[in-house]
ZAMARGU-4260 file (C-alpha; in steps of 0.2 Angstrom, whole numbers, plus 5000, padded with zeros to 4 digits):
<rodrens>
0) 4942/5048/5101 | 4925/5048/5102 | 4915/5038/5117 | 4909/5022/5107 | 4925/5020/5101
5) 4931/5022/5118 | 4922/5007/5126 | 4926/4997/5107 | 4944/4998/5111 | 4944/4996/5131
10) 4932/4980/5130 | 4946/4974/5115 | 4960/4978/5124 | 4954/4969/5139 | 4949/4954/5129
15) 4966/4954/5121 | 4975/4956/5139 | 4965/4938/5145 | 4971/4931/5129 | 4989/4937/5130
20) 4988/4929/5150 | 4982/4911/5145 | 4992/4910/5130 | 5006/4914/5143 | 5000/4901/5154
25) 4997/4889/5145 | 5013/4890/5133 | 5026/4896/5144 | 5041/4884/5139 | 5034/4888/5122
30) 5032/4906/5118 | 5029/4905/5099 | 5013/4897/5101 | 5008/4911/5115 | 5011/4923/5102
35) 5001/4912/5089 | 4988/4910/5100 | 4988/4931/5104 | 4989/4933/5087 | 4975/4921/5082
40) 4963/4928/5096 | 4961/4944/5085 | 4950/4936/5074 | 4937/4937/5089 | 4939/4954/5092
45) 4922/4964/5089 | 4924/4981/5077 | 4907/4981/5071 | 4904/4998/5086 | 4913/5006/5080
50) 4911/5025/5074 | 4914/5030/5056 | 4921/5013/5053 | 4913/4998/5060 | 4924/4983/5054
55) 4926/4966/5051 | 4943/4956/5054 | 4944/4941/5042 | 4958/4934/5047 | 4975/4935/5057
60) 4991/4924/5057 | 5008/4925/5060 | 5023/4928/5046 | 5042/4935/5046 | 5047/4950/5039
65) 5053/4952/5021 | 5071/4956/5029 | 5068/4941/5041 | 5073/4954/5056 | 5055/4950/5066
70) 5040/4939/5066 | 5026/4949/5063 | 5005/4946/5067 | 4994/4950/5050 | 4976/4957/5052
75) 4965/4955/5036 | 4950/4961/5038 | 4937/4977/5030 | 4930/4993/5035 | 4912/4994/5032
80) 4904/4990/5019 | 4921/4987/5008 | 4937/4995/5011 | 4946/4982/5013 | 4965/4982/5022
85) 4981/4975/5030 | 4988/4980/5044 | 5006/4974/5050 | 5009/4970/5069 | 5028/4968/5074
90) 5027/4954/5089 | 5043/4961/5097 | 5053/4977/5096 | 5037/4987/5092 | 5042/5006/5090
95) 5025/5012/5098 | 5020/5021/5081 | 5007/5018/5068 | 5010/5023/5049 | 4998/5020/5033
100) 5006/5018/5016 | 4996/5027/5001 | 4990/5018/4987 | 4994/5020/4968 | 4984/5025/4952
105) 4967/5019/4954 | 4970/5006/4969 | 4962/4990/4971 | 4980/4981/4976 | 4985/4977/4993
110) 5006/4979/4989 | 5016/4973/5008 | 5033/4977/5000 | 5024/4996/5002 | 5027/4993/5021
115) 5043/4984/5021 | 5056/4997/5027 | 5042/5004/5038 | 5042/4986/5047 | 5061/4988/5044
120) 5059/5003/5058 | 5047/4995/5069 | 5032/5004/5066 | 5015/4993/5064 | 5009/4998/5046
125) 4992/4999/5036 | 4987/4998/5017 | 4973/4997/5011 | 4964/4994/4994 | 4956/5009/4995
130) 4938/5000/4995 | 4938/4989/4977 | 4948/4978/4970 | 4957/4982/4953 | 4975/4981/4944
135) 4977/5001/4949 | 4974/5006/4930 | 4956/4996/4927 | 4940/5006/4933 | 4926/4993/4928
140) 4924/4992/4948 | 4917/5010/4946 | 4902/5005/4937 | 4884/5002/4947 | 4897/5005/4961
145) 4894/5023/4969 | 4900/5017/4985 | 4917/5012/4978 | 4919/5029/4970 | 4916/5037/4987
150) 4928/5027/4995 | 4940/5029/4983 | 4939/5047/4980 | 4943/5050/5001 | 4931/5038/5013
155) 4945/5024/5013 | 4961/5033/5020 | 4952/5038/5035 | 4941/5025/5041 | 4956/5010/5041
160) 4965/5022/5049 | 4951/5023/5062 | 4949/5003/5064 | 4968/5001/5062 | 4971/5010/5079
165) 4959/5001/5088 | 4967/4983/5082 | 4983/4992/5088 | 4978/4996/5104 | 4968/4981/5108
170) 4984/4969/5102 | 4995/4979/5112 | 4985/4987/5126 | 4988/5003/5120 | 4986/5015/5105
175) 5002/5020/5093 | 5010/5035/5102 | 5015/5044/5084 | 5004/5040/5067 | 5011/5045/5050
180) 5005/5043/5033 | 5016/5043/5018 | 5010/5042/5001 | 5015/5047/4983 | 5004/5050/4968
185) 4986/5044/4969 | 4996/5041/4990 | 4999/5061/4989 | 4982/5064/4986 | 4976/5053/5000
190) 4990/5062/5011 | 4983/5081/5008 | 4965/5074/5009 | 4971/5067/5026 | 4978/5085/5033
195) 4964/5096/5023 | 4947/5084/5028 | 4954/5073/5042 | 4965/5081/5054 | 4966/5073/5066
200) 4971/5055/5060 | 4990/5059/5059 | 5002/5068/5068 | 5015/5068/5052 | 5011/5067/5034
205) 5021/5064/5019 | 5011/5070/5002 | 5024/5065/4985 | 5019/5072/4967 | 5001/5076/4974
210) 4987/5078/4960 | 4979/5093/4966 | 4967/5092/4955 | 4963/5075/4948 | 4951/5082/4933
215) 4966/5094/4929 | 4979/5078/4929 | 4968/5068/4919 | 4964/5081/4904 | 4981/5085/4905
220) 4987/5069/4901 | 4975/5066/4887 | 4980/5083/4879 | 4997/5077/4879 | 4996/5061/4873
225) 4986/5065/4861 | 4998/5080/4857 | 5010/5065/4851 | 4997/5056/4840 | 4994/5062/4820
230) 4979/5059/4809 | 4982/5040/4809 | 4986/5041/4826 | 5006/5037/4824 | 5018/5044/4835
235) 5025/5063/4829 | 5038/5064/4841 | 5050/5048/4843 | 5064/5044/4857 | 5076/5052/4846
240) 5066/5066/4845 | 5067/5067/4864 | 5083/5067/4864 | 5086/5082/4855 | 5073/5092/4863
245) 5082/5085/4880 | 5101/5093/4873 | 5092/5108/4868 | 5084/5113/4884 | 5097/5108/4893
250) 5110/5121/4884 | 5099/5134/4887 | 5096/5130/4906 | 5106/5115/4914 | 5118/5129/4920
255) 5104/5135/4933 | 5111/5130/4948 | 5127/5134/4944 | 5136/5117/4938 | 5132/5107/4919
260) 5124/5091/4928 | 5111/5086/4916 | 5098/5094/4927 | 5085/5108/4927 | 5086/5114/4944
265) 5073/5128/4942 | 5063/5123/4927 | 5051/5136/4931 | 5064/5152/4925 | 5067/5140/4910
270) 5060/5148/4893 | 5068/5136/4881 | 5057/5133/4866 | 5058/5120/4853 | 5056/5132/4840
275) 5075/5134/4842 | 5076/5118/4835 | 5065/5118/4821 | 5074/5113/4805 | 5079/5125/4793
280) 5076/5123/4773 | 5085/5110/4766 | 5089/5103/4784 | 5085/5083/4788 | 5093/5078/4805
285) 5095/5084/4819 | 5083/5095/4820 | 5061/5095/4823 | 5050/5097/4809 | 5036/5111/4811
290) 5022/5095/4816 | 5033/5089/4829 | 5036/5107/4837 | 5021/5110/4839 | 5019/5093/4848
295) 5031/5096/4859 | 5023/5114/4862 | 5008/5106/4866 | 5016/5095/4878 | 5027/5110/4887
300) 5009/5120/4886 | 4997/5107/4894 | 4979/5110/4888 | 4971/5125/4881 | 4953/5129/4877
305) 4948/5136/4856 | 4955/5155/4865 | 4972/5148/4869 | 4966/5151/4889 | 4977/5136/4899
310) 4961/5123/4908 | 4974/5113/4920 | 4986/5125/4926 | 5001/5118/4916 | 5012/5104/4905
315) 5029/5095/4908 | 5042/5106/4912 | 5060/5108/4901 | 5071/5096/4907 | 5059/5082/4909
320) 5061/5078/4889 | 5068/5059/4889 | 5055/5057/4902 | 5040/5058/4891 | 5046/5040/4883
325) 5035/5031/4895 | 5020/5041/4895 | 5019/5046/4878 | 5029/5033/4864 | 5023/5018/4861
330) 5031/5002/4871 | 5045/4992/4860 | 5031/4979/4854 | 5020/4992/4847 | 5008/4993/4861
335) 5001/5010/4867 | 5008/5016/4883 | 4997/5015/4898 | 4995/5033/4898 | 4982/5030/4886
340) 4970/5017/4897 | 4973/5024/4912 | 4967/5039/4905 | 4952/5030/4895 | 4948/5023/4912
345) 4949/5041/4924 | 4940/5052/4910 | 4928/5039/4905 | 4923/5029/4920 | 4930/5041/4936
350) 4925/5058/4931 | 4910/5052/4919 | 4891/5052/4927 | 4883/5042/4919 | 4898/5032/4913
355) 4904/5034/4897 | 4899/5020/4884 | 4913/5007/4883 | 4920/5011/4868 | 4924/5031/4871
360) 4942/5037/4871 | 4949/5051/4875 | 4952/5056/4856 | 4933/5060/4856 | 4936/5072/4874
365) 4930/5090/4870 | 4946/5102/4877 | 4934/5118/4876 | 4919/5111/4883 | 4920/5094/4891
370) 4932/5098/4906 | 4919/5108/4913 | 4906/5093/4917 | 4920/5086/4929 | 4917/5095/4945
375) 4905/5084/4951 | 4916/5070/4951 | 4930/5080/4955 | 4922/5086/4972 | 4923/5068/4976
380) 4942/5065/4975 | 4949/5085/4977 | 4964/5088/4987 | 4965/5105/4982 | 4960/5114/4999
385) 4972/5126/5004 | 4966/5129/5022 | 4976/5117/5033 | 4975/5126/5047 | 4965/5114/5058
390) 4980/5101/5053 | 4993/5116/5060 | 4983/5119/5077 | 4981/5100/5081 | 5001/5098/5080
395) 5004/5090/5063 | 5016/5091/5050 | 5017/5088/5032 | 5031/5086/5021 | 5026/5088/5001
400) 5039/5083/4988 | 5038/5083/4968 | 5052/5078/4955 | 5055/5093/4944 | 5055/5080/4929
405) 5039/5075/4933 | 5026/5078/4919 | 5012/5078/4931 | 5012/5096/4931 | 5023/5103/4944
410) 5018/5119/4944 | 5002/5116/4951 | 5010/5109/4967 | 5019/5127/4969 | 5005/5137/4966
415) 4996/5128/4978 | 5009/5128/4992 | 5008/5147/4988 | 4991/5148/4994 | 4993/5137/5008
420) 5008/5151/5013 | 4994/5165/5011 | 4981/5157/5022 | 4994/5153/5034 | 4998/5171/5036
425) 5013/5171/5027 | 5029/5159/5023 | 5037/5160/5039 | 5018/5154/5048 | 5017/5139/5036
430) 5033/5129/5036 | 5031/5128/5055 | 5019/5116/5049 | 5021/5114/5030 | 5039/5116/5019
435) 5038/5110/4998 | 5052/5103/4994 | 5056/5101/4975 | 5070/5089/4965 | 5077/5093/4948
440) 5076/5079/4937 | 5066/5067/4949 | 5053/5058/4938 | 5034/5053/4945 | 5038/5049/4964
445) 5055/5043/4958 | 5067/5041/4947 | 5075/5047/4933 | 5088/5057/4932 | 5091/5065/4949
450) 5093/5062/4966 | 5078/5054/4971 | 5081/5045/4986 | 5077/5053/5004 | 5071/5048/5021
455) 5058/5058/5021 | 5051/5047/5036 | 5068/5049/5045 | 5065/5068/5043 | 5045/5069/5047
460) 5049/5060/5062 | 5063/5073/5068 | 5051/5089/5065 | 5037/5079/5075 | 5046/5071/5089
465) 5058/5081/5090 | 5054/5098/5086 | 5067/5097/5072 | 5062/5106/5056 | 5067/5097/5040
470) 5080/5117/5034 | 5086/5103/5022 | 5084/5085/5014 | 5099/5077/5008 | 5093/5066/4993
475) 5104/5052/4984 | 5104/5046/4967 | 5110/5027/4967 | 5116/5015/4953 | 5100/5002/4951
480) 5088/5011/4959 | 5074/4999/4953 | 5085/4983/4963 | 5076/4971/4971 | 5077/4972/4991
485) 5095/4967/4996 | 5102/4971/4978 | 5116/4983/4978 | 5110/5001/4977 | 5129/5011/4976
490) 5125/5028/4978 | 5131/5039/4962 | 5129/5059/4969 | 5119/5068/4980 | 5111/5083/4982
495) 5105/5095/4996 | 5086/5101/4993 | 5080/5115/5003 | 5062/5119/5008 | 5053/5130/4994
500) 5058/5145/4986 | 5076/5139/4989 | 5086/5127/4979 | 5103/5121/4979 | 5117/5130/4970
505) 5135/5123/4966 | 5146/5135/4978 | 5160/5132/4965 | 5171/5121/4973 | 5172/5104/4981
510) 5166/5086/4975 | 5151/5091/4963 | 5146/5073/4967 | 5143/5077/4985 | 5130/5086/4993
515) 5139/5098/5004 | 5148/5106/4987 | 5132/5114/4986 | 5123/5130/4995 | 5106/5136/4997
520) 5101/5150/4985 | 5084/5161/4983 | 5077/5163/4966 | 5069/5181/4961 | 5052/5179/4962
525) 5044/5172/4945 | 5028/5163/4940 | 5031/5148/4931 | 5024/5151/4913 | 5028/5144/4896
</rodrens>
């Protein structure tokens, strides 16, 4: 910590000592409002010294829990000049660590239930709105607003990290003893920007379907939706259609890991093609006709320039078929899937300077030409730095994760884990600090078919605190896994995931349902191509 920061957090912490001894005084029979008036006195803490990230507190007051377990103190307030964020302060039974919660799609939204089974655990816990306000899939905040995109593309994450610590310290008298960050999506790409330009913010990070390159995911998913549009821009493939393509692929590879579960456990050996299904002459059902093979080829492919040379590094990998519902097929009213303005919105307002005018789309995007004027943009949000080895000698830890049903281009996380491996000096060198772990069937973050619920704090906070490697996730599929907090969550199956290249195998007996049925296997080394 630097030296003005220092004397910012000592001078608070000794303001917040005085208020924490007259709130005792004078409310000893009654220790709710000491803690009110602890809580309160935060609002007269001054952040405005301090370096990278003088702040503002707006306000702070108490609240429970969601799970009504502990009474909690809640700091609104901004980094400088507009980041702004909440931060979570257990009163009582405080772990003595710190986490920050990554934001989704384009930000914009402070979400508490983010932070709920953090608080659940003790920690005191961040988020922030990543320095605009939005709905997450709008970017009119981006325009006249260079600041905003600044922020956004990597600024945010670390300075509330920077003026969360000091709240922490100066409401408790001392700093967290652990920080984590946990993210997923737009979260993961905060999480790797955290270890690759910031490494010294967290001692654990957990980065979860990571873009690694934004520009990449973005022309990827206009390629593909528009893959699925016609002339008249209707739909070519339809949810039947995934269906079939879903059996098909499934035959041909579902038997991967050694059991017939409905997953592709290594969707990267997986050279199913749609062709196979392509009606014959005279044939009407259940079968693809040419214009919706070559949809789904696009799809599988991701984007290709007028030579046929891929430009993102890859499409959605077999297995993931039903998946493409949401992201590609119109909703049941007839509306467009949100896909399409999320992807208006990045292309045309994130990665566009000057912005776009307000009626592009992205049917008007120029595949062998336009994705080369993105780098400027892209240099603002990229998370695709390999070199963590300044995150490895300052002690941290990162655990990446990625659903292999995931359309967001999977492959792009393995490649560049293989590069992280090579700068580390080989694979043994980097999962002292780094493991990839990979989930068949897990959709964006979550869902979907697989097993797609793991601790992944439980186990960060094993390698870091305990020096206790994650050789093995155990992740759960549950019945309802979109329940409400409290609902019933029955766990279905499990399955063991093992850090990358390994996967899990069925060892040909035992409950198939249960994690320890399976093994650890090592796939021959193989690129993953289409």
């Amino acid at each position: 910590m630097v030296r003005t920061q220092l004397v910012v957090v000592l001078m608070a912490a000794m303001v917040m000592a005085s208020a924490r001894a007259n709130a005792q005084q004078s409310t000893a029979s009654t220790p709710d409002s000491g803690r009110l008036a602890q809580c309160a006195s935060l609002q007269n803490l001054d952040l405005s010294r301090i370096d990278e990230a003088p702040s503002q507190i707006l306000e702070s007051h108490r609240k429970g829990s969601a799970d009504s377990t502990r009474s909690l103190c809640v700091v609104e307030a901004y980094a400088v000049p507009q980041v702004g964020f909440r931060l979570f302060l257990p009163e009582d039974g405080w772990n003595e660590k710190f986490i920050q919660m990554g934001s989704g799609g384009h930000a914009g939204f402070l979400r508490d239930e983010d932070c709920a089974s953090a608080m659940a655990k003790g920690y005191a816990c961040l988020i922030t709105d990543m320095g605009h306000k939005g709905t997450g899939l709008d970017s009119q905040w981006t325009r006249g607003n260079t600041q905003a995109l600044i922020d956004w593309g990597y600024r945010a994450t670390h300075v509330a990290t920077v003026s969360a610590k000091a709240v922490i310290a100066a409401y408790y008298g001392k700093g967290p003893s652990k920080s984590y960050f946990s993210g997923c999506s737009t979260g993961g790409r905060q999480a790797l920007q955290e270890a690759q330009k910031f490494p010294w913010d967290y001692d654990g990070i957990i980065a979860g379907a990571p873009p690694i390159r934004l520009s990449d995911l973005y022309v990827m998913f206009a390629w593909s939706a528009l893959a699925n549009r016609d002339a008249l821009g209707q739909m070519i493939l339809k949810r039947a259609d995934l269906d079939l393509l879903n059996e098909a692929s499934l035959a041909e590879c579902d038997l991967d890991d050694g059991i017939k579960d409905g997953l592709v456990a290594r969707p990267q050996q997986c050279m199913f093609k749609p062709s196979k299904i392509a009606c014959r002459p005279g044939q009407v059902s259940g079968c693809l006709t040419k214009a919706q093979v070559e949809a789904a080829e696009k799809i599988y492919s991701g984007p290709v320039d007028a030579a046929g040379r891929s430009i993102s590094g890859g499409g959605a990998p077999p297995g993931s078929e039903r998946l493409w519902a949401k992201y590609y097929l119109d909703d049941e009213n007839g509306g467009l899937p949100y896909m399409f303005p999320l992807t208006r919105n990045g292309l045309g307002d994130l990665f566009s300077d000057p912005r776009r005018p307000e009626n592009w789309n992205i049917d008007q995007f120029n595949f062998t030409e336009d994705y080369k004027k993105l780098d400027v943009m892209q240099s603002l949000y990229d998370s695709s730095n390999p070199d963590i080895t300044r995150f490895a000698e300052a002690g941290g830890k990162l655990i990446i994760y990625m659903g292999l049903g995931d359309v967001s281009m999977p492959n792009t996380i393995i490649n560049y884990y293989k590069k992280v491996q090579r700068l580390a000096g080989g694979a043994e060198k980097a999962n002292k600090f780094a493991r990839l772990f990979l989930l068949p069937g897990v959709d964006h973050c979550s869902g979907g078919p697989g097993a797609d619920q793991v601790d992944y704090l439980g186990y960060l906070e094993d390698w870091v605190e305990k020096a206790s490697p994650p050789d093995v996730l155990v992740a759960t599929h549950v019945e309802n896994a979109e329940a409400s907090r409290g609902e019933a969550r029955r766990p279905i199956f499990s399955r063991p995931v093992y850090p990358y290249p390994a996967y899990s195998k069925y060892s040909g007996k035992g409950d198939p349902a249960k994690a320890q049925s399976f093994e650890r296997a090592i796939p021959e080394p193989s690129p993953f191509s289409r």
